[in-house]
Each structure stands twice: as C-alpha cells, then as structure tokens.
Backbone and ligand atoms as CSV (ligand in chain L), in Angstrom:
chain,resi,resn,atom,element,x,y,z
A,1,UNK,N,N,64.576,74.655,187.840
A,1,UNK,CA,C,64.798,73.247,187.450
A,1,UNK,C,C,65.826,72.586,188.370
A,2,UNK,N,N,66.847,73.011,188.397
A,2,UNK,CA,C,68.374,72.936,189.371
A,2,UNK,C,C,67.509,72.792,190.640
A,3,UNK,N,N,66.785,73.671,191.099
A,3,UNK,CA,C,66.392,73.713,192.584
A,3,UNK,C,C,65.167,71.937,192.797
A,4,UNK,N,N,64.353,72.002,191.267
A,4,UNK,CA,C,63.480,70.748,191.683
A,4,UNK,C,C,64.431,69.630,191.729
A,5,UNK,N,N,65.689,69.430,191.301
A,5,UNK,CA,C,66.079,68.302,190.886
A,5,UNK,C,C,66.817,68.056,192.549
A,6,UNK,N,N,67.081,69.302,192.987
A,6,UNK,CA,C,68.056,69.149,194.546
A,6,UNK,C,C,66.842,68.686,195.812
A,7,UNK,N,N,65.588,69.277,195.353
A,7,UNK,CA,C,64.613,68.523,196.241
A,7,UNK,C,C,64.406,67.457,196.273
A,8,UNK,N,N,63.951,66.997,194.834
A,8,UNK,CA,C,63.850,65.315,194.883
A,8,UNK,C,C,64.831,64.713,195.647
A,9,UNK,N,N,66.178,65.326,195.416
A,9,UNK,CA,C,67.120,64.147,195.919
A,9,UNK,C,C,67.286,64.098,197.403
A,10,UNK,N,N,66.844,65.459,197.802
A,10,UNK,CA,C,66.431,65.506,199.207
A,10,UNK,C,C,65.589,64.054,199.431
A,11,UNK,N,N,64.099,65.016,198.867
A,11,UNK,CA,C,63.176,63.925,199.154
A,11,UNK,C,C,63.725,62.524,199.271
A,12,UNK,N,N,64.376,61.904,198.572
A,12,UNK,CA,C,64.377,60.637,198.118
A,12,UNK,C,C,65.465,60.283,199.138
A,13,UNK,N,N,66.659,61.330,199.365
A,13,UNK,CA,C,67.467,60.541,200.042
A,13,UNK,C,C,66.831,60.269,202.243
A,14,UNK,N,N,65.758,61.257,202.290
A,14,UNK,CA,C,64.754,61.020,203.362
A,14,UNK,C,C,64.143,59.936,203.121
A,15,UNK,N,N,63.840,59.547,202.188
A,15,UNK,CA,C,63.430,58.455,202.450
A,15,UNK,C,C,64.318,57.028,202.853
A,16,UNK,N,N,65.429,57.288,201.688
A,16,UNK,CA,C,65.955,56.346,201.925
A,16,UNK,C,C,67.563,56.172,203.524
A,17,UNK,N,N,66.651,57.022,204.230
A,17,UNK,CA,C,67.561,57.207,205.671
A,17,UNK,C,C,65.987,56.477,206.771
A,18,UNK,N,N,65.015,57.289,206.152
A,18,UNK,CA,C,63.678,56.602,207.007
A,18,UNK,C,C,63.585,55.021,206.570
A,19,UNK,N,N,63.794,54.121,205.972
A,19,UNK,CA,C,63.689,52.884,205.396
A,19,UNK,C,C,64.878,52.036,206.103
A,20,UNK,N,N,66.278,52.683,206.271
A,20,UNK,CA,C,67.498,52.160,207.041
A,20,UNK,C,C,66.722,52.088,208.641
A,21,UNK,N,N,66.453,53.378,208.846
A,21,UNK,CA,C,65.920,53.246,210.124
A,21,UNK,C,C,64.848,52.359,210.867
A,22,UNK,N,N,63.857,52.437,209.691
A,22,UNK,CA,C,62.797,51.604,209.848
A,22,UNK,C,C,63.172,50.047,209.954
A,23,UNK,N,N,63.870,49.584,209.300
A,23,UNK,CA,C,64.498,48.164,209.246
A,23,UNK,C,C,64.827,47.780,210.647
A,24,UNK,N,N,66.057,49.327,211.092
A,24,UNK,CA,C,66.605,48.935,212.546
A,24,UNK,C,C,65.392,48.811,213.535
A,25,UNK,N,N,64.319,49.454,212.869
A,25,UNK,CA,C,63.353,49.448,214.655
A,25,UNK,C,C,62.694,48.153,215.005
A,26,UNK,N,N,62.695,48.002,213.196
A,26,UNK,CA,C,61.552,46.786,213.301
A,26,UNK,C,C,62.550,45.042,213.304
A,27,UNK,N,N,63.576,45.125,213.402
A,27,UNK,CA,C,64.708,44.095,213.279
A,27,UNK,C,C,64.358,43.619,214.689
A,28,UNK,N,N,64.180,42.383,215.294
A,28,UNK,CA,C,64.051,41.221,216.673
A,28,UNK,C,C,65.463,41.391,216.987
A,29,UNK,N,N,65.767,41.408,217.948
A,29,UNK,CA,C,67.196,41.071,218.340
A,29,UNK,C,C,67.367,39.730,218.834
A,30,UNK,N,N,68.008,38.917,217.891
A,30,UNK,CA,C,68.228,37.159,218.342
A,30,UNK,C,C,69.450,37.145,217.829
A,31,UNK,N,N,69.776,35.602,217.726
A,31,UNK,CA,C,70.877,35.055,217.773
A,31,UNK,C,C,70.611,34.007,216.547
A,32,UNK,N,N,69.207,33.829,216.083
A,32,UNK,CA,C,68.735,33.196,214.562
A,32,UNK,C,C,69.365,33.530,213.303
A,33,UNK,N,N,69.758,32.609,213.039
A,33,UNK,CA,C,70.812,32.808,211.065
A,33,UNK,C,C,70.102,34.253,210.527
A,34,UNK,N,N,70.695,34.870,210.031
A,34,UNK,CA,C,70.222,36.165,209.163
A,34,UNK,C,C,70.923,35.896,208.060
A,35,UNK,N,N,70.134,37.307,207.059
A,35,UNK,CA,C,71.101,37.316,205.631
A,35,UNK,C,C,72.666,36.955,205.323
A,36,UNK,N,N,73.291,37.689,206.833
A,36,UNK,CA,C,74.978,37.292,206.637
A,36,UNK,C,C,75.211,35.963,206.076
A,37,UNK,N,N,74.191,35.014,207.055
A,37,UNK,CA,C,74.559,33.682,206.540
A,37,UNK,C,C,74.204,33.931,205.519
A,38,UNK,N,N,73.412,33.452,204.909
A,38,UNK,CA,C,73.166,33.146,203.446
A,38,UNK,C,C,74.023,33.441,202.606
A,39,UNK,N,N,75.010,34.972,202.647
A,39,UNK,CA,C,75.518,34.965,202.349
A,39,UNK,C,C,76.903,33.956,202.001
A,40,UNK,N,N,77.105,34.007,203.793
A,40,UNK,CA,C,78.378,33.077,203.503
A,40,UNK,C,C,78.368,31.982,203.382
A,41,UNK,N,N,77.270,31.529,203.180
A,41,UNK,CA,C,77.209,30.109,202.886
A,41,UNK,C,C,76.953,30.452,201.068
A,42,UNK,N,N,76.944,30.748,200.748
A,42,UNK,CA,C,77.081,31.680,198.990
A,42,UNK,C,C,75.474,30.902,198.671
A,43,UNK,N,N,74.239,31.476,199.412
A,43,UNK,CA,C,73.081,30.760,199.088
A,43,UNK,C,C,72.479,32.009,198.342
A,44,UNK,N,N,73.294,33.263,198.777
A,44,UNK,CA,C,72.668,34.846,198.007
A,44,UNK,C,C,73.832,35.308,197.199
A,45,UNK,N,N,73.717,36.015,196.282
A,45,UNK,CA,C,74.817,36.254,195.859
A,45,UNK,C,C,75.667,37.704,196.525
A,46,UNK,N,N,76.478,38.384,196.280
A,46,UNK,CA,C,77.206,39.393,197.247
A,46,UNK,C,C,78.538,39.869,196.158
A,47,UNK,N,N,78.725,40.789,196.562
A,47,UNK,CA,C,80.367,41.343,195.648
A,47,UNK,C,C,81.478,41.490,196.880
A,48,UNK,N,N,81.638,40.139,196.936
A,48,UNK,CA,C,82.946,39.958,197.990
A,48,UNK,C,C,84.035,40.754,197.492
A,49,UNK,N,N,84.671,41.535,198.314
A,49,UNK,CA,C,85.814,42.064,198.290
A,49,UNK,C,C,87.254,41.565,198.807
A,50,UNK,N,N,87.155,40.682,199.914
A,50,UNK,CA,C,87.682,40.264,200.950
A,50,UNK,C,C,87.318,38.711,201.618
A,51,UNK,N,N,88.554,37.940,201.436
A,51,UNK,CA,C,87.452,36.824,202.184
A,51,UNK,C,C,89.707,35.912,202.643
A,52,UNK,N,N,88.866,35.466,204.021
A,52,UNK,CA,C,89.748,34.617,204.157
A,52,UNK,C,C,89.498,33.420,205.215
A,53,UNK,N,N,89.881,32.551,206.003
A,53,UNK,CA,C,89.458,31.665,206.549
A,53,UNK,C,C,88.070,32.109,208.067
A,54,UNK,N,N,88.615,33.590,208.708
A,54,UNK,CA,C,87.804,33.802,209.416
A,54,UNK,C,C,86.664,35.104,209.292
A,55,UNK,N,N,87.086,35.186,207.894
A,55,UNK,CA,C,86.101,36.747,207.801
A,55,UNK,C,C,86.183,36.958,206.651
A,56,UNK,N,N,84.761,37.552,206.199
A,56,UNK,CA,C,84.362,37.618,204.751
A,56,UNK,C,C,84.055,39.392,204.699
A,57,UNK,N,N,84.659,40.154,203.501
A,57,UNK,CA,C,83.430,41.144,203.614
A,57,UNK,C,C,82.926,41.459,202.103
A,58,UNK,N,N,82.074,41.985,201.996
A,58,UNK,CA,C,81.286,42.289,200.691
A,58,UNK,C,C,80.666,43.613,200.865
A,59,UNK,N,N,80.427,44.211,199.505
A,59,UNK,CA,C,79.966,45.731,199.528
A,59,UNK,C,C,78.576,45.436,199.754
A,60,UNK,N,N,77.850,46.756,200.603
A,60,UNK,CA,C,76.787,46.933,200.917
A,60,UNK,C,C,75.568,47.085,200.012
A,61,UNK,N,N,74.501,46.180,200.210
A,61,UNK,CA,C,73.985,46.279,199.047
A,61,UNK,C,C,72.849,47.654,198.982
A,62,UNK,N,N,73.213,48.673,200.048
A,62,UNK,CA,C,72.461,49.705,199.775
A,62,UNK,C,C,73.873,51.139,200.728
A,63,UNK,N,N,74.774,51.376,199.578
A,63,UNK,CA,C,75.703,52.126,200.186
A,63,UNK,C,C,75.671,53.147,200.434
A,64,UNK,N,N,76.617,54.004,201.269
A,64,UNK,CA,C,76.024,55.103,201.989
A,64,UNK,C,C,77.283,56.035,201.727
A,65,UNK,N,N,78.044,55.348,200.863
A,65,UNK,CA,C,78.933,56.319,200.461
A,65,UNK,C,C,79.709,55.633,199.417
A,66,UNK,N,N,80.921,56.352,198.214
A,66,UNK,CA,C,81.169,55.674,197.174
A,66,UNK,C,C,81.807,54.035,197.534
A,67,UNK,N,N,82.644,53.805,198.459
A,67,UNK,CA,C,83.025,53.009,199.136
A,67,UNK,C,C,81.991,52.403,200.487
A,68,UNK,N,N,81.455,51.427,200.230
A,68,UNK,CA,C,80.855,51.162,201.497
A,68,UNK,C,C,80.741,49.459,201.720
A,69,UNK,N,N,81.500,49.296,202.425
A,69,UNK,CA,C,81.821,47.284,202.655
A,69,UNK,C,C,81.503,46.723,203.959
A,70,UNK,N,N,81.009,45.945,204.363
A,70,UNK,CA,C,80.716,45.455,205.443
A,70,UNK,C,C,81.697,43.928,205.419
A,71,UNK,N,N,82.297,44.236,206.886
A,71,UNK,CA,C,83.209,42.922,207.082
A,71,UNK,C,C,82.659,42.356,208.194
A,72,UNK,N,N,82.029,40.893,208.141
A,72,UNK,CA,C,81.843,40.475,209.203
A,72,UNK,C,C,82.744,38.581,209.260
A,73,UNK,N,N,82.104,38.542,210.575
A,73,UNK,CA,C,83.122,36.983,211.021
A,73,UNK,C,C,82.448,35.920,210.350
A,74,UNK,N,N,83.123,34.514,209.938
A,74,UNK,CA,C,82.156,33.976,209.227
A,74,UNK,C,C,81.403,33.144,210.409
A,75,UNK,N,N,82.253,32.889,211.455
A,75,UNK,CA,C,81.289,32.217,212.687
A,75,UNK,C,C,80.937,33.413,213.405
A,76,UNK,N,N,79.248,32.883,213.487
A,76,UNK,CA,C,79.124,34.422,214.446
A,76,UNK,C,C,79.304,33.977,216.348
A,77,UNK,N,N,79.438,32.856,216.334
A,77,UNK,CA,C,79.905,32.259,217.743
A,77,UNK,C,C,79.089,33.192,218.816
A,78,UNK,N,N,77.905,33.940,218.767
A,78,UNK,CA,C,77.029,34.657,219.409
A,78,UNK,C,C,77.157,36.013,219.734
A,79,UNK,N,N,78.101,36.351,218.488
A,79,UNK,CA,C,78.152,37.887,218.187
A,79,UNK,C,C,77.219,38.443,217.863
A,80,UNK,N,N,76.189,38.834,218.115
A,80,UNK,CA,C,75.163,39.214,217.115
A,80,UNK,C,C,75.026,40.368,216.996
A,81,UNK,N,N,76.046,41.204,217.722
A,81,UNK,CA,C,76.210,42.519,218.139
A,81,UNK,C,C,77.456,42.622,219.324
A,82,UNK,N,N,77.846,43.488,219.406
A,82,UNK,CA,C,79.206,43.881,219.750
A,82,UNK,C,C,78.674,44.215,220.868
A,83,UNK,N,N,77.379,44.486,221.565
A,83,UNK,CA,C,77.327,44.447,223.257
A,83,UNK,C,C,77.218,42.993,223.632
A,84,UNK,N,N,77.263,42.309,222.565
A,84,UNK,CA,C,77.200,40.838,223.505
A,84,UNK,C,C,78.975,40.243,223.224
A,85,UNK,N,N,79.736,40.667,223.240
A,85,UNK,CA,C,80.804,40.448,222.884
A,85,UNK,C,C,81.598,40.072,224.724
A,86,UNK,N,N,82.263,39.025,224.697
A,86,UNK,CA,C,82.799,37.988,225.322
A,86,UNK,C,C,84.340,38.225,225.391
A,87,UNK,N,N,85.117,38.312,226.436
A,87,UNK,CA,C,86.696,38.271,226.617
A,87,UNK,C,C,87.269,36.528,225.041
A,88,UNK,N,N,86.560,36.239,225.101
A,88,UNK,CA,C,86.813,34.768,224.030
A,88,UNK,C,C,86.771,35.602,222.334
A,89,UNK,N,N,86.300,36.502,222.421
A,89,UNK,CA,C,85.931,37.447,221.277
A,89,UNK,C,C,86.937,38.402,220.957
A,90,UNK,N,N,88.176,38.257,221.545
A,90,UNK,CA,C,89.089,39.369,221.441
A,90,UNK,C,C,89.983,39.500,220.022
A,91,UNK,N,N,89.886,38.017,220.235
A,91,UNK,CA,C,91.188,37.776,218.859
A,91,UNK,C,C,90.062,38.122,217.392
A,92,UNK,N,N,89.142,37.664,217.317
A,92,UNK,CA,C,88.081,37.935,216.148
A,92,UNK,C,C,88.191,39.369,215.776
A,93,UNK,N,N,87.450,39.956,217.139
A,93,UNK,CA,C,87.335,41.097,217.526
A,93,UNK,C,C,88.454,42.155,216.940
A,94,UNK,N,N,89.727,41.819,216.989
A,94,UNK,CA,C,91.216,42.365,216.735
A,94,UNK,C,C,90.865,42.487,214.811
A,95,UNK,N,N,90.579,40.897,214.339
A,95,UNK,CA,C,91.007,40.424,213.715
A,95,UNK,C,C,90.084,41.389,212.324
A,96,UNK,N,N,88.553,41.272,213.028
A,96,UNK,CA,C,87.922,42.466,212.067
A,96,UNK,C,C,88.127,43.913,212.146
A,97,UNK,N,N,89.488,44.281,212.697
A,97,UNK,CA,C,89.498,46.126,212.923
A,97,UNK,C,C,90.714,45.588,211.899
A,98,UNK,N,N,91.587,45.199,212.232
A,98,UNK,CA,C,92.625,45.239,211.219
A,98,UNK,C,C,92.081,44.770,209.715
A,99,UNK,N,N,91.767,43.773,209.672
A,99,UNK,CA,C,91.066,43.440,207.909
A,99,UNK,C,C,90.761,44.617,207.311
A,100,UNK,N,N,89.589,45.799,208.279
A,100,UNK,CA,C,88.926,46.898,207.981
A,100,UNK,C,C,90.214,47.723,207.041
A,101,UNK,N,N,91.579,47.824,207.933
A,101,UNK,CA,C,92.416,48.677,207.658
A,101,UNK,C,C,92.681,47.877,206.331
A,102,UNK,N,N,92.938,46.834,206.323
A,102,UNK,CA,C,93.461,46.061,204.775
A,102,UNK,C,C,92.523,46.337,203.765
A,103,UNK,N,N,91.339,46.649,203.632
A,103,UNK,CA,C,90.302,46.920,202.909
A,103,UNK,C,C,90.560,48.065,202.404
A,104,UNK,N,N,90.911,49.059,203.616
A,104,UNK,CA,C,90.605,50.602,203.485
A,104,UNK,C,C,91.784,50.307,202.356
A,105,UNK,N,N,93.154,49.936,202.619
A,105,UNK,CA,C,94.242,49.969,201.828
A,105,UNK,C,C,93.756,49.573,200.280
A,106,UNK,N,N,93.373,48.416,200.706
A,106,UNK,CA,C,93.404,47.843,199.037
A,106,UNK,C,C,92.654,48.626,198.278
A,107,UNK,N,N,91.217,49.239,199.026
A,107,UNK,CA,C,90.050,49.930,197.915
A,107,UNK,C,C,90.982,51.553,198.262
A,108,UNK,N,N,91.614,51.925,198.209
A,108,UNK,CA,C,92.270,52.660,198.113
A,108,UNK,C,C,91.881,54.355,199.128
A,109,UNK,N,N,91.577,53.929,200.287
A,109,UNK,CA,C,91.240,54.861,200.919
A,109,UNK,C,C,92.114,55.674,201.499
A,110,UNK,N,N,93.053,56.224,200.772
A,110,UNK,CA,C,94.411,56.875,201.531
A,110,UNK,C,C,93.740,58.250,201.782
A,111,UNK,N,N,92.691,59.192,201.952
A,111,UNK,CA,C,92.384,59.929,202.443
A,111,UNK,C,C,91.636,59.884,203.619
A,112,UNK,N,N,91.563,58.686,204.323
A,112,UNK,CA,C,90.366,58.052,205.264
A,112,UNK,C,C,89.334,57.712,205.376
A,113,UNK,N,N,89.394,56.950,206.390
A,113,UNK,CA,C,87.832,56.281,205.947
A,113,UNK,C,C,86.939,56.530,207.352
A,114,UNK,N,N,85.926,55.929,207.591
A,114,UNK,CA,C,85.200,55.350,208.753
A,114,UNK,C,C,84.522,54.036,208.969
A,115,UNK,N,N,85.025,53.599,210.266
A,115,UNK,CA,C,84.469,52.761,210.335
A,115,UNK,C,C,83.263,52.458,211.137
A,116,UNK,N,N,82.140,52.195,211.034
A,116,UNK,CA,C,81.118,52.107,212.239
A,116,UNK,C,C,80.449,50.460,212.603
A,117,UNK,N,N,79.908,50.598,213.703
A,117,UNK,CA,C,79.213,49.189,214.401
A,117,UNK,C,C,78.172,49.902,215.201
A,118,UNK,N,N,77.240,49.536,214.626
A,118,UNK,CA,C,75.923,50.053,214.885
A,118,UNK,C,C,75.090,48.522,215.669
A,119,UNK,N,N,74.996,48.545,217.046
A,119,UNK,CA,C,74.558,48.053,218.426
A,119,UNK,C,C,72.726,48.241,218.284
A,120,UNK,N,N,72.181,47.271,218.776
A,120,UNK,CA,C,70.436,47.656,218.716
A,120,UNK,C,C,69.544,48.557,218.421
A,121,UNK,N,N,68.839,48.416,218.605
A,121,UNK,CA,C,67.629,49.500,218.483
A,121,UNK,C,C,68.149,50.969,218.086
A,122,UNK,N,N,68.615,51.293,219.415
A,122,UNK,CA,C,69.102,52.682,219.666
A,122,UNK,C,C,70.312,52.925,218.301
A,123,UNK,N,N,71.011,52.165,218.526
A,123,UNK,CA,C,72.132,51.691,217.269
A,123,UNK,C,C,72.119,52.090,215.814
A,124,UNK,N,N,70.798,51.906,215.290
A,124,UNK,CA,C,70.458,51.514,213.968
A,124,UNK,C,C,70.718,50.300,213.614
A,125,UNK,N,N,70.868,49.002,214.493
A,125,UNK,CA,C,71.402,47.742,213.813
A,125,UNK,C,C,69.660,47.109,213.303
A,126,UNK,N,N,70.490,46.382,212.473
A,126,UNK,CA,C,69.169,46.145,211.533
A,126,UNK,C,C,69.425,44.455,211.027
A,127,UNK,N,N,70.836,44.044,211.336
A,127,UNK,CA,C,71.250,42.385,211.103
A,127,UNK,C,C,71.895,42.198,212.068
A,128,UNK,N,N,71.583,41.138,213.109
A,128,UNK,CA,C,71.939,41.186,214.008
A,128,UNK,C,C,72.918,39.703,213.637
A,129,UNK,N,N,74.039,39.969,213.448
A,129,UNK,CA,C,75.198,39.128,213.047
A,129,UNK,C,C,76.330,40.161,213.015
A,130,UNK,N,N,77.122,40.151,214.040
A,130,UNK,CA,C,77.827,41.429,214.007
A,130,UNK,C,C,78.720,41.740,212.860
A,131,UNK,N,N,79.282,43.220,212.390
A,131,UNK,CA,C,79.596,43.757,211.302
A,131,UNK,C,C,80.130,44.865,211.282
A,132,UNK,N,N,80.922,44.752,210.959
A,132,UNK,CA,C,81.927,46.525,210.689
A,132,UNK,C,C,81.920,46.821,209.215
A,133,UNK,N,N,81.125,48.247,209.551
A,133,UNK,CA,C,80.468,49.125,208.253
A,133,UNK,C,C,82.460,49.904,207.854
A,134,UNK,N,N,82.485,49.970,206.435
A,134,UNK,CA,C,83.634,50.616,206.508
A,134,UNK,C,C,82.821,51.855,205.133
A,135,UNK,N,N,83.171,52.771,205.688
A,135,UNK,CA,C,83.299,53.810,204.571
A,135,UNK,C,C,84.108,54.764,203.521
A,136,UNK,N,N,83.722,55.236,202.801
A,136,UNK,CA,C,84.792,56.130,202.607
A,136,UNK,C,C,84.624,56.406,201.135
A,137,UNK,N,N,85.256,57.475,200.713
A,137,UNK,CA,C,85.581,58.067,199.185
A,137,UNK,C,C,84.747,59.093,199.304
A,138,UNK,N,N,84.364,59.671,200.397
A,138,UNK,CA,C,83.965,61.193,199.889
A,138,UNK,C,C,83.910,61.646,201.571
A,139,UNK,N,N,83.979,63.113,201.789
A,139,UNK,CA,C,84.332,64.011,202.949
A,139,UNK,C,C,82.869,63.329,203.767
A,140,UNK,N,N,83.550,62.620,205.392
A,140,UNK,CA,C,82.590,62.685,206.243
A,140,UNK,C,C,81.908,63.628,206.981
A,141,UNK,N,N,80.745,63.606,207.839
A,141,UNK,CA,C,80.628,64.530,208.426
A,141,UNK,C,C,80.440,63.898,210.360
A,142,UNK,N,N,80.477,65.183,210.929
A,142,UNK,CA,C,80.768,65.009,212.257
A,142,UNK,C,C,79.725,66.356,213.032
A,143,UNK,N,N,79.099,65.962,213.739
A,143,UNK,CA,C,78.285,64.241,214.474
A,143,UNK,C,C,77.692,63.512,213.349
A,144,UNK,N,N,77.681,61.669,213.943
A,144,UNK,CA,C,77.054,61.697,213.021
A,144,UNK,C,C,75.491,61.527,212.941
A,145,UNK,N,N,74.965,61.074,212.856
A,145,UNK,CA,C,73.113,61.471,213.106
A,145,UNK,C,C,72.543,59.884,213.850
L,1,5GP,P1,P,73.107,47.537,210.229
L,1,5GP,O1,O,71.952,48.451,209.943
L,1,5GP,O2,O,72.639,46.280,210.910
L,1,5GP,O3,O,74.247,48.192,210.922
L,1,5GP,O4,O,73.688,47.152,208.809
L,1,5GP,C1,C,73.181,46.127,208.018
L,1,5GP,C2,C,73.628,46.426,206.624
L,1,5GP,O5,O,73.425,45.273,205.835
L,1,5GP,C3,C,72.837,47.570,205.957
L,1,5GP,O6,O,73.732,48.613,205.620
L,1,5GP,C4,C,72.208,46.905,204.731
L,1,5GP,O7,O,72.209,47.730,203.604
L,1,5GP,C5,C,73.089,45.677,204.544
L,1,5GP,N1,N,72.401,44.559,203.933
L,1,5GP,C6,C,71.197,44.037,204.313
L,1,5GP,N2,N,70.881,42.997,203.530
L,1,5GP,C7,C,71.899,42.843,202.647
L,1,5GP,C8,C,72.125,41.914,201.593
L,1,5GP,O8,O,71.346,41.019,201.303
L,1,5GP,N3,N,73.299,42.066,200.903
L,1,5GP,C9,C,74.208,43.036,201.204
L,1,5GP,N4,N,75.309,43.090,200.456
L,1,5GP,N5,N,74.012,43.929,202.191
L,1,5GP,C10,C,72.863,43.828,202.910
C-alpha cells in the first residue's frame, strides 16, 4: 500500500515537472504583456507577499517547495529575461536580489533559501517578464535538473 501511494506521487509529481517544462518549450519569447501584468495591474488575483513602488512579489501559483515566491519589477522596461538585461538595468537588477533577501527574512527562511532565474528555452522560462523564483523551507538539492 505504502509502496502504491510513493508511486503515484512519483507518477504525479512527473508529471507535474513534464507540464513546467512543457509550458517553457512551448512559451514565444517576446516582449508582449504576460500574466505578470495582469497581475500587477490586480486584473488576476495573486497572494502578494511583498509589494512596493518598484517591485511586487506574490507566491507561485504552482510551488515547488513549502515557500515558493516570485519577485518581479513592476515595469518590465524590456526585461523579459535577464539575457536581455541592459547596463540601465543595474539598479532594478540590485533592487530585486536584495527584496529576495527581505522576503527570505520576513517568510522566515533562516535556514536558506534559493534563489533562481530561469533564461529561455534552454532555461525553463515559461513568462517571459523577468522574475526571481525564491525558495525555500525544505533541504535543496544539488545539481539542479
Ligand atoms: P518560469 O518558468 O518562467 O521561470 O516561471 C514562471 C512561474 O510563474 C512558474 O513557476 C508558474 O508556476 C508561475 N505562474 C504562471 N502563471 C501564474 C499565475 O497566474 N499566478 C501565479 N501566482 N504564478 C504563475
């Protein structure tokens, strides 16, 4: 019984790594409004955690660990990904690694966290509005896949 119940969750959690992936392959890479907006324009709803004049973040609505928040800029000024990122992009750029750390603090990640930015295709990016994945509340692993 123990053993069917550890398969399913196998099973299921294959799937739900093939479905992340699938998103990233099949995602256009542009510079066209995506979900972020909607978000921040509050046209979807979201469980903001974090919000201040230049950056919003909200938990992921499909998380990958007990803690999982995505902070992005509210202008994406043609970020749409962090290889298109511009010397004009520095201060933003600064501005979403530190928030990350204020997050990690507040949701209480004093054992560490991770943070990732997942770049095109190859990437796994799947919204192309750039975004720092923050994780955390349970042991990472290394490499990661
Ligand atoms: P990427 O794969 O581009 O690095 O990450 C995009 C993330 O956005 C994914 O982890 C996905 O779960 C999350 N996401 C996509 N759509 C929504 C949404 O409508 N609401 C929230 N909260 N997260 C979303």
């Amino acid at each position: 019984m123990e053993e069917n119940i550890k398969g399913r969750i196998s099973v299921l959690s294959s799937h739900i790594m093939a479905s992340e992936k699938a998103a990233a392959l099949t995602a256009v890479p542009s510079d066209s409004p995506t979900i972020f907006d909607k978000i921040i324009n509050k046209e979807i709803p979201c469980n903001v955690v974090y919000e201040d004049d230049k950056v919003l973040a909200f938990k992921d609505i499909s998380p990958q660990a007990p803690t999982h928040i995505l902070i992005i800029p509210k202008v994406k000024d043609g970020l749409t990904g962090l290889s298109k990122a511009e010397e004009r992009h520095c201060d933003i750029l600064g501005r979403l690694l530190y928030t990350a750390k204020l997050i990690a603090k507040q949701e209480g990640l004093e054992d560490g966290f991770r943070i990732v930015i997942n770049d095109g295709p190859n990437g796994c990016q799947s919204v192309y509005h750039l975004h720092i994945h923050l994780l955390g509340g349970r042991q990472m692993n290394w490499p990661p896949g």
